[in-house]
C-alpha positions in Angstrom: -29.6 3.8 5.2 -28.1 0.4 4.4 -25.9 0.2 0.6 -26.5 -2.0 -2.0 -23.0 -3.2 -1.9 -20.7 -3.9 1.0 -17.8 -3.1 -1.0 -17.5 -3.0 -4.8 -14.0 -3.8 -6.6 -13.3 -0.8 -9.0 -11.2 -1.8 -11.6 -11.2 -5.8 -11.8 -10.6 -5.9 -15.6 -6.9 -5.0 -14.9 -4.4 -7.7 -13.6 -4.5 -7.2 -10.1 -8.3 -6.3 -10.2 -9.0 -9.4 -11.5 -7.0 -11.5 -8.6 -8.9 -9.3 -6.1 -12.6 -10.3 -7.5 -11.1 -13.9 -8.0 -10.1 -13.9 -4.4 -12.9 -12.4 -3.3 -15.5 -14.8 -4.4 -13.4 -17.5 -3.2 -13.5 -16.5 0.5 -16.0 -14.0 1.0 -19.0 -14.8 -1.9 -21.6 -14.2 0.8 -20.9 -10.6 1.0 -23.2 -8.2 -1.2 -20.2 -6.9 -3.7 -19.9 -5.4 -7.5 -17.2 -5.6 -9.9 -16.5 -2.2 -11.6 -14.7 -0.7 -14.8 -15.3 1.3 -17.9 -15.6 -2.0 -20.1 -18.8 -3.8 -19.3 -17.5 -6.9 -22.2 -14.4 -6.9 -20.8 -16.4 -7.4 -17.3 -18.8 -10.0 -18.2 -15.7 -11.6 -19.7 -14.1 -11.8 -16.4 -17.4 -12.8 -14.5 -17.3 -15.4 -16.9 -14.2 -16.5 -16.5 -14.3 -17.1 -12.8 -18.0 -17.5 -12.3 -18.2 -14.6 -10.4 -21.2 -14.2 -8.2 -20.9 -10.5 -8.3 -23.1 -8.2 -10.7 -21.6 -5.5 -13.1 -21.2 -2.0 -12.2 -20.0 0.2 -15.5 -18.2 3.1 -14.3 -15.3 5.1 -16.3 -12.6 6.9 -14.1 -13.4 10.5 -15.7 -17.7 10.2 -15.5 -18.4 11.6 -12.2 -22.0 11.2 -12.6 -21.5 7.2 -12.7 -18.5 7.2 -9.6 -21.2 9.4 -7.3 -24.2 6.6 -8.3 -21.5 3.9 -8.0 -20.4 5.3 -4.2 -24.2 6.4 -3.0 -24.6 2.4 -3.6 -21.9 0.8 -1.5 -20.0 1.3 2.1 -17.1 0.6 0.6 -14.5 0.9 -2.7 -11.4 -1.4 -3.3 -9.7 0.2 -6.6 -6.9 -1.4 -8.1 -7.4 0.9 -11.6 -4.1 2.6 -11.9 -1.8 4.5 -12.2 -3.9 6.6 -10.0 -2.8 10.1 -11.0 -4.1 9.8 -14.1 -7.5 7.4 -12.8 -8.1 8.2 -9.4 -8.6 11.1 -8.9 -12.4 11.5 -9.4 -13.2 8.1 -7.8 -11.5 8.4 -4.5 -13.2 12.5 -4.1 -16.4 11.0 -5.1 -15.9 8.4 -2.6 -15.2 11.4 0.2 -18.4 13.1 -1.6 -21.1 10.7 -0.9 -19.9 9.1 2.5 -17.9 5.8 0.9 -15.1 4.0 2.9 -12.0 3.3 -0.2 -8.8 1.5 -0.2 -6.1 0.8 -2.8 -3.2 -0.5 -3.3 -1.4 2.8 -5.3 2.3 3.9 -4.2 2.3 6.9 -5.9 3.2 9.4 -2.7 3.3 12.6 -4.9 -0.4 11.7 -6.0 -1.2 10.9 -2.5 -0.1 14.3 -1.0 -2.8 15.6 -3.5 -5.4 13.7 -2.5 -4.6 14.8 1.0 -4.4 18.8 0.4 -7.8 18.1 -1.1 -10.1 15.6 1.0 -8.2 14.8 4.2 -10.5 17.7 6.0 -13.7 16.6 4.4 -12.8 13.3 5.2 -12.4 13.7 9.0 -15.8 15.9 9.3 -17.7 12.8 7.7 -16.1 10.2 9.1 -15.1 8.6 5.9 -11.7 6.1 6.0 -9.7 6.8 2.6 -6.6 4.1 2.8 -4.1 4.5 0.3 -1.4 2.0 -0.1 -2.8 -1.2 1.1 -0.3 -3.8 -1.3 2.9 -4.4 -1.2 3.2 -0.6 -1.6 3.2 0.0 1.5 1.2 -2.4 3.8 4.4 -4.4 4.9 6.5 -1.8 5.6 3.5 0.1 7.9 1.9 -2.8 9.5 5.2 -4.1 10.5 6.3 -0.8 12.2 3.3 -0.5 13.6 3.1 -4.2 15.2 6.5 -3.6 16.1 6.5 -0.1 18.0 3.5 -1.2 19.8 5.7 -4.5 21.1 8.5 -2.4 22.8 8.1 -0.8 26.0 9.3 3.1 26.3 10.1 5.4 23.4 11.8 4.5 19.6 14.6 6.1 18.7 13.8 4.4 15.3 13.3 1.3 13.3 15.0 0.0 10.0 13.5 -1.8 7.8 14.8 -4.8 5.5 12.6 -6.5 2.2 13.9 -9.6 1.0 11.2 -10.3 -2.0 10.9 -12.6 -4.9 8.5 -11.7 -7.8 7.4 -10.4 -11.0 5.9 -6.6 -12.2 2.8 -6.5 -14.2 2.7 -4.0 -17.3 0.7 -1.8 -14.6 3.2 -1.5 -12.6 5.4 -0.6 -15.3 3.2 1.8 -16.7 2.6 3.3 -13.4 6.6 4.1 -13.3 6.8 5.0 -16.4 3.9 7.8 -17.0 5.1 8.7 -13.0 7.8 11.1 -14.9 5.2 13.0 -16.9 2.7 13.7 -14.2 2.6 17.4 -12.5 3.8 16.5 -9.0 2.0 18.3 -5.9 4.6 21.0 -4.4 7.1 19.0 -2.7 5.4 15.5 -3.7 8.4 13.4 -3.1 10.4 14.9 -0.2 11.0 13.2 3.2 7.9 14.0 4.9 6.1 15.2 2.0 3.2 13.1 3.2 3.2 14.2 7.2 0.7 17.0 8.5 2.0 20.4 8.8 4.5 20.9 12.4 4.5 17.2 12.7 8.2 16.8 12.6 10.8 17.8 14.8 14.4 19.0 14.1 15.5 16.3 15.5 13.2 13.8 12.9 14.8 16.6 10.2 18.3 15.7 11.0 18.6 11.7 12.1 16.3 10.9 8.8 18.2 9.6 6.0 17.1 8.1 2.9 20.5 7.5 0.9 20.9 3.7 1.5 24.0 2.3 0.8 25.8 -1.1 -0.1 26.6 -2.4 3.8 26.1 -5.2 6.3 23.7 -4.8 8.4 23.8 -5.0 12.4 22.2 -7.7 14.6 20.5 -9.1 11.7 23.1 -10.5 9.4 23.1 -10.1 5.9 23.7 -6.9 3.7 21.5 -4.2 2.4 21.7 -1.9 -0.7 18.7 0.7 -2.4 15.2 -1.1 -2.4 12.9 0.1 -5.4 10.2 0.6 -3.6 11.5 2.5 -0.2 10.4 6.0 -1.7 6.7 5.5 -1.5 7.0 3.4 1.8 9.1 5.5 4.4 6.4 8.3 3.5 3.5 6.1 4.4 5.5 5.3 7.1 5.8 8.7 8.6 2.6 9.9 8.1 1.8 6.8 10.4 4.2 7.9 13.2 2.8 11.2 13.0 -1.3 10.3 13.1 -0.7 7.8 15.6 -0.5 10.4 18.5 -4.3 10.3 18.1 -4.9 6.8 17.2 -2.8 4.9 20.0 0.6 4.4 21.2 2.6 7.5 20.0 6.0 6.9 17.9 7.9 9.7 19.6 8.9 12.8 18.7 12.9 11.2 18.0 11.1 8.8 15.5 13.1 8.1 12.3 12.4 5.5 9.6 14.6 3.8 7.2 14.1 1.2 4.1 16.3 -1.4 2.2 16.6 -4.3 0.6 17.9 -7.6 2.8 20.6 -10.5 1.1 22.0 -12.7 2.4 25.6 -11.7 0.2 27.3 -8.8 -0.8 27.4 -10.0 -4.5 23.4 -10.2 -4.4 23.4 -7.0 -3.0 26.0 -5.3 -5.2 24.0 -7.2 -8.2 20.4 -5.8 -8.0 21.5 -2.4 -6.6 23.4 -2.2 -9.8 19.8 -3.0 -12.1 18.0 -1.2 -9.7 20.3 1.8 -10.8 19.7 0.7 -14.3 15.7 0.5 -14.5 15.8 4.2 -12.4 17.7 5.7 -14.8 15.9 4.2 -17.8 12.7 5.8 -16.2 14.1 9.4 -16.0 15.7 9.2 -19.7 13.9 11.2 -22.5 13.9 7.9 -24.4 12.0 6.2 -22.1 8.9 6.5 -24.3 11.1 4.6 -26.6 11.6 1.7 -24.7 8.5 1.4 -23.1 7.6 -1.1 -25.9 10.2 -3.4 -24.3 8.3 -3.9 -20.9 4.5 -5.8 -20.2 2.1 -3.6 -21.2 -1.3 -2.9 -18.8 -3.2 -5.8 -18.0 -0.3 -8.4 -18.6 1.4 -9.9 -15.8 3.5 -12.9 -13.9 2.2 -16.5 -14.3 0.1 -18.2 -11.7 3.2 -20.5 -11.0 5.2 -17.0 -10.7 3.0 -15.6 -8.6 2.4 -19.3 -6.5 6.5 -19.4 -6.1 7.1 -16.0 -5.1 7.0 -14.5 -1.2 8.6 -11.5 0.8 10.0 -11.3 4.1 10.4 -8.0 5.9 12.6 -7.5 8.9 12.6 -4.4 11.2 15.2 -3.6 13.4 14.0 -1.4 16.4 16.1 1.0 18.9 15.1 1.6 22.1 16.6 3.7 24.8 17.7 0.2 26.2 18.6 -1.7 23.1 17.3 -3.4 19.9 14.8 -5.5 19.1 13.5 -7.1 16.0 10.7 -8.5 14.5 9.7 -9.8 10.9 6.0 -9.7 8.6 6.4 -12.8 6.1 4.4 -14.5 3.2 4.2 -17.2 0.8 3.4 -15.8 -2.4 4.5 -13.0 -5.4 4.6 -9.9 -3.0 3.6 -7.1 -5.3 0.1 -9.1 -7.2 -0.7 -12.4 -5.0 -0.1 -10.6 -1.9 -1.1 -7.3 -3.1 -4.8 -8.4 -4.0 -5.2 -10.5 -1.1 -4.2 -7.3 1.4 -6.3 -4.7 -0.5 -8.8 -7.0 -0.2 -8.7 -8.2 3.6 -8.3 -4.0 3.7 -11.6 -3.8 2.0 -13.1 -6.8 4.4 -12.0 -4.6 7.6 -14.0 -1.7 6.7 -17.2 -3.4 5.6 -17.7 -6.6 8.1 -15.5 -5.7 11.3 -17.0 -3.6 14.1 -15.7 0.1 13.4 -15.4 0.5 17.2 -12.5 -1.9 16.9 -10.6 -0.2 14.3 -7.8 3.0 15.1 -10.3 6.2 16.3 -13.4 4.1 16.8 -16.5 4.9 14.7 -16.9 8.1 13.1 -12.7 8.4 12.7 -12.0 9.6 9.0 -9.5 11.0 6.9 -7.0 10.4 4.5 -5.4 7.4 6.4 -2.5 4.8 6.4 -2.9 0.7 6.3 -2.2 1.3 10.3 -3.8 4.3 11.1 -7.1 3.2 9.3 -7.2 -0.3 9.9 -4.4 -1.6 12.7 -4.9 -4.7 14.5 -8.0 -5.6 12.7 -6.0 -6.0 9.8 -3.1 -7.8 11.4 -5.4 -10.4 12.5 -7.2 -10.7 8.7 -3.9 -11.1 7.1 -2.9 -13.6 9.5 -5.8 -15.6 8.9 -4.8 -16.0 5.3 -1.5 -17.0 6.3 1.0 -14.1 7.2 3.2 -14.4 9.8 4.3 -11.2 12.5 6.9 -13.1 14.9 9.8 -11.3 16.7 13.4 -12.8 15.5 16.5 -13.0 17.2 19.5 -10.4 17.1 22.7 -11.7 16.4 25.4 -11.0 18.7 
């Protein structure tokens, strides 16, 4: 039987909700779609604001009655209502429930292992593509791999991965890191492969993986690299990809390893924001952190429009071969972690509901609890593409 909705944005009262329904009624206002939340004045006020075309689902994270009528009524749910431990929860199992594709754009890997330990089985027997992590968390970093493995002939040792990135966090994001610290972690949320299926790694994956990123130059690419903030999150995406895609196309390799940093171009840049990037981590984990909360956005505020308009990211991926190196880069105009991020959850969102599902990873009737790659591929390489992203392979230095 044929939804209501193609795809209805849960969530668009919050910062990056609201770029995604902006966005989406800009490009794509011929598609059936609701906007979603738990405020229907704050709703209208957006529909207002934008002259939405889209009508008004009301819908709060914690009433399961309203998410199962909200999913029975569309093929497809973008949510962007975070952080998603403490609002996702019910939405993405009432999404796995009642047969309803979802994507978002959370980077929170211990929540994700939860979700997986409960729906990924119910998932696969109905066919239903949940797709966590489809903004800057951790599209980038898993699209690139992907478009880069499947470019090299023969087996990967491994790839590395570089993010240079200028932008600005929302109070979401913030509040996301922040209340992170207080949430009751799956068993082993945050280790290496905490997000691989069981026996899926090797001893040889056990030993060569290594996430302690240092202050170095890098080779064949030039520049230097030091911790990135977000590389926790994004190597465990990453993984889980290498270790589906021996059922959804070519196969990583059983020597596969994965690594993430930042790029600069100087040793003083990198020696500079490793040393804030220290600073912020251990402001999260203090006990007075609750304290000085107060001195960062708070939910629904965010970087300016000329912020967001003057910011980009450029991620470069370094492969090894059993003959050599080769690299390749994933670059975009535009603030990385809310321009970007709303334009690739949504594009995510547009795969699922418009594209032929025999031209997605598995064909039609593939399901589970899914990566950007995994779930969505080349289909979403082109769509992103088509808004402007580049995927080029770049020359090694000698």
């Amino acid at each position: 039987m044929r939804k209501k909705y193609k795809i209805v944005i849960f969530g668009a009262t919050g910062f990056t909700g609201e770029l995604c329904a902006k966005f989406m009624s800009e490009r794509y206002s011929d598609v059936p779609m609701a906007i979603a939340g738990r405020n229907e004045k704050k709703l209208k006020e957006i529909k207002k604001k934008h002259s939405l075309p889209f009508p008004i689902i009301v819908a709060d994270a914690f009433d399961i009655e309203a998410l199962n009528k909200m999913c029975t009524e569309t093929e497809v749910v973008l949510s962007a209502a975070g952080p998603f431990h403490k609002y996702g929860s019910g939405l993405l199992g009432a999404c796995v429930k009642n047969g309803c594709h979802y994507v978002d754009i959370t980077g929170e890997s211990f929540w994700i292992k939860d979700m997986i330990e409960k729906h990924h089985k119910e998932a696969i027997n109905k066919g239903v593509r949940i797709i966590n992590a489809c903004g800057f968390d951790s599209a980038p970093s898993d699209l690139g791999v992907f478009y880069a493995v499947n470019r090299v002939e023969g087996s990967v040792r491994g790839v590395q991965c570089f993010h240079a990135w200028k932008g600005e966090a929302s109070g979401g994001t913030m509040e996301t890191m922040f209340s992170s610290m207080d949430a009751k972690l799956a068993k082993g949320g945050l280790g290496k492969f905490s997000l691989n299926p069981k026996n899926s790694v090797t001893e040889s994956q056990k030993k060569r993986t290594n996430d302690k990123i240092k202050i170095q130059e890098i080779p064949h690419l030039g520049g230097w690299t030091g911790p990135f903030v977000m590389a926790l999150p994004n190597t465990r995406v990453v993984r889980r990809s290498a270790a589906l895609s021996k059922v959804v196309g070519k196969y990583y390799g059983d020597d596969f390893v994965y690594s993430e940093g930042a790029y600069y171009s100087k040793k003083n840049a990198a020696r500079k924001v490793s040393f804030m990037t220290l600073v912020l981590g251990l402001i999260i984990v203090s006990p007075l952190r609750k304290l000085l909360r107060g001195f960062f956005r708070k939910p629904g505020e965010g970087p300016s429009q000329e912020a967001m308009d003057s910011g980009f990211f450029k991620s470069r991926f370094l492969v090894e071969t059993n003959s050599g190196f080769r690299a390749f880069s994933m670059y975009s105009s535009g603030d990385p972690g809310y321009k970007m991020t709303s334009r690739m959850a949504c594009e995510s969102a547009m795969c699922l509901a418009v594209e032929n599902p025999n031209d997605l990873p598995g064909g039609e009737g593939f399901g589970g609890l899914l990566t950007p790659s995994t779930g969505l591929g080349n289909v979403l390489i082109k769509r992103l593409k088509n808004i402007g992203v580049s995927f080029e392979e770049i020359s090694l230095e000698a």
